[in-house]
C-alpha positions as CSV (number, residue, x, y, z in Angstrom):
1,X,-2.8,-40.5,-42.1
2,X,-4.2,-36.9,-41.5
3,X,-6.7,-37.6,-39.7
4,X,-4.1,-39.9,-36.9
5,X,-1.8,-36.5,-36.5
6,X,-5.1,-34.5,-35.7
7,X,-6.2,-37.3,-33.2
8,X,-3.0,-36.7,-31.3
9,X,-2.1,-33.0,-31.6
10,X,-5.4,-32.4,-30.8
11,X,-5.3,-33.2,-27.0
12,X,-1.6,-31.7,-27.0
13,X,-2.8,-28.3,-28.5
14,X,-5.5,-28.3,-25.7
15,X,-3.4,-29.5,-22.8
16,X,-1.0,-26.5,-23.8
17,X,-3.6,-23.8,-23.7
18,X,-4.7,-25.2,-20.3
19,X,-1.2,-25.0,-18.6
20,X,-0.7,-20.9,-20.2
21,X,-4.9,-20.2,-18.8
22,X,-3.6,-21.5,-15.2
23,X,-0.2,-19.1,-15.5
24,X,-2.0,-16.7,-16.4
25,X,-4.8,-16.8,-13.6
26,X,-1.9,-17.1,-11.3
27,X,-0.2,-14.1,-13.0
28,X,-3.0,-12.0,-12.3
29,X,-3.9,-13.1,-8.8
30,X,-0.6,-12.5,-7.8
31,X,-0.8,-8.9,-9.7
32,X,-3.8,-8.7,-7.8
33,X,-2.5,-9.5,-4.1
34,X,0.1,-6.9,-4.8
35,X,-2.0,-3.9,-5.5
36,X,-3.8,-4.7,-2.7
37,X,-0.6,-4.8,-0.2
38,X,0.5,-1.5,-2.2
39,X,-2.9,0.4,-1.6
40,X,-2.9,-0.6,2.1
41,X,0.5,0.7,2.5
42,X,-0.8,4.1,0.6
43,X,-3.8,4.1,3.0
44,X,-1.2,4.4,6.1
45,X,0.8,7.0,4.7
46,X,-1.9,9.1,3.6
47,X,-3.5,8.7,7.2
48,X,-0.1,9.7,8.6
49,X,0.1,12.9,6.2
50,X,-3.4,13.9,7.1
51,X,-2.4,14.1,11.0
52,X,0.5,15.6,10.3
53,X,-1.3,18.7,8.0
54,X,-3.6,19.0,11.4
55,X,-0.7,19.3,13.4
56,X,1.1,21.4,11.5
57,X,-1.8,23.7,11.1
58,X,-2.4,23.9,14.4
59,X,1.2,24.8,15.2
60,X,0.9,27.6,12.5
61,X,-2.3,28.8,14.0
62,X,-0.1,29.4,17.5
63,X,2.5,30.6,16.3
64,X,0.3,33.6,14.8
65,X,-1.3,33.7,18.3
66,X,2.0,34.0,19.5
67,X,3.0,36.8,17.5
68,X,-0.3,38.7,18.2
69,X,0.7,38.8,22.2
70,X,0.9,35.4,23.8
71,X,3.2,34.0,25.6
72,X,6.2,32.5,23.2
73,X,7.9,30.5,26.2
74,X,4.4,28.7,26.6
75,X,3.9,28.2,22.4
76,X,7.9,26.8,22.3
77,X,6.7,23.6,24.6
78,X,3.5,23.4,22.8
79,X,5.9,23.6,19.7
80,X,8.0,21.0,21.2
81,X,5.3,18.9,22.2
82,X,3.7,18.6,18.4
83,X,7.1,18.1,17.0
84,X,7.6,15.2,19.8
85,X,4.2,13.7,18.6
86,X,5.4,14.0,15.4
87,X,8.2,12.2,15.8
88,X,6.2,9.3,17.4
89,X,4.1,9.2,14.2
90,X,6.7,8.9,11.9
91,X,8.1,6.2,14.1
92,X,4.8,4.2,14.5
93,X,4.4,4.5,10.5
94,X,7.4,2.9,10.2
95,X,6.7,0.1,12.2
96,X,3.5,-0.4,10.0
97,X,5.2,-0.1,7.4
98,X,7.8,-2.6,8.8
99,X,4.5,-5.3,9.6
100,X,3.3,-5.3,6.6
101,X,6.8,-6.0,4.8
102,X,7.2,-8.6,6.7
103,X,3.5,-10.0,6.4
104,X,4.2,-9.7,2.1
């Protein structure tokens, strides 16, 4: 009698640790594909932050020219300008970031 109820739990037990292995591949693959989408979307913003410190620095740097002598009408466009261009940067990030919501 023992030995018929481990004949056919056997196969039962094992088809039921199969089924939880495949979740839990799929669990982590999908874990996986995440982090990935998260680190590309870190990658942008730390590229955007990077030209933005360059921009900023170089506005800083003219502004001390400025107050050594130049010309301030000529450093307010230049001024004007970066803040422009940073205004289109912020707008292209998010459209990227935008893309790759949409792609997720």
């Amino acid at each position: 009698m023992l030995s018929f109820q481990a004949a056919y739990t056997g196969p039962v037990v094992m088809m039921s640790q199969n089924r939880q292995n495949e979740k839990d591949r799929l669990g982590a693959q999908n874990d996986y594909e995440i982090n990935k989408k998260a680190e590309e979307e870190i990658e942008v913003i730390l590229k955007h932050l990077v030209h933005q410190d360059h921009l900023i620095l170089g506005t800083t740097q003219r502004i001390e020219g400025a107050q050594q002598g130049q010309h301030r009408d000529a450093l307010a466009v230049k001024l004007d300008q970066v803040l422009l261009r940073l205004d289109q940067q912020d707008a292209l990030l998010a459209e990227l970031q935008a893309a790759m919501k949409a792609r997720g």
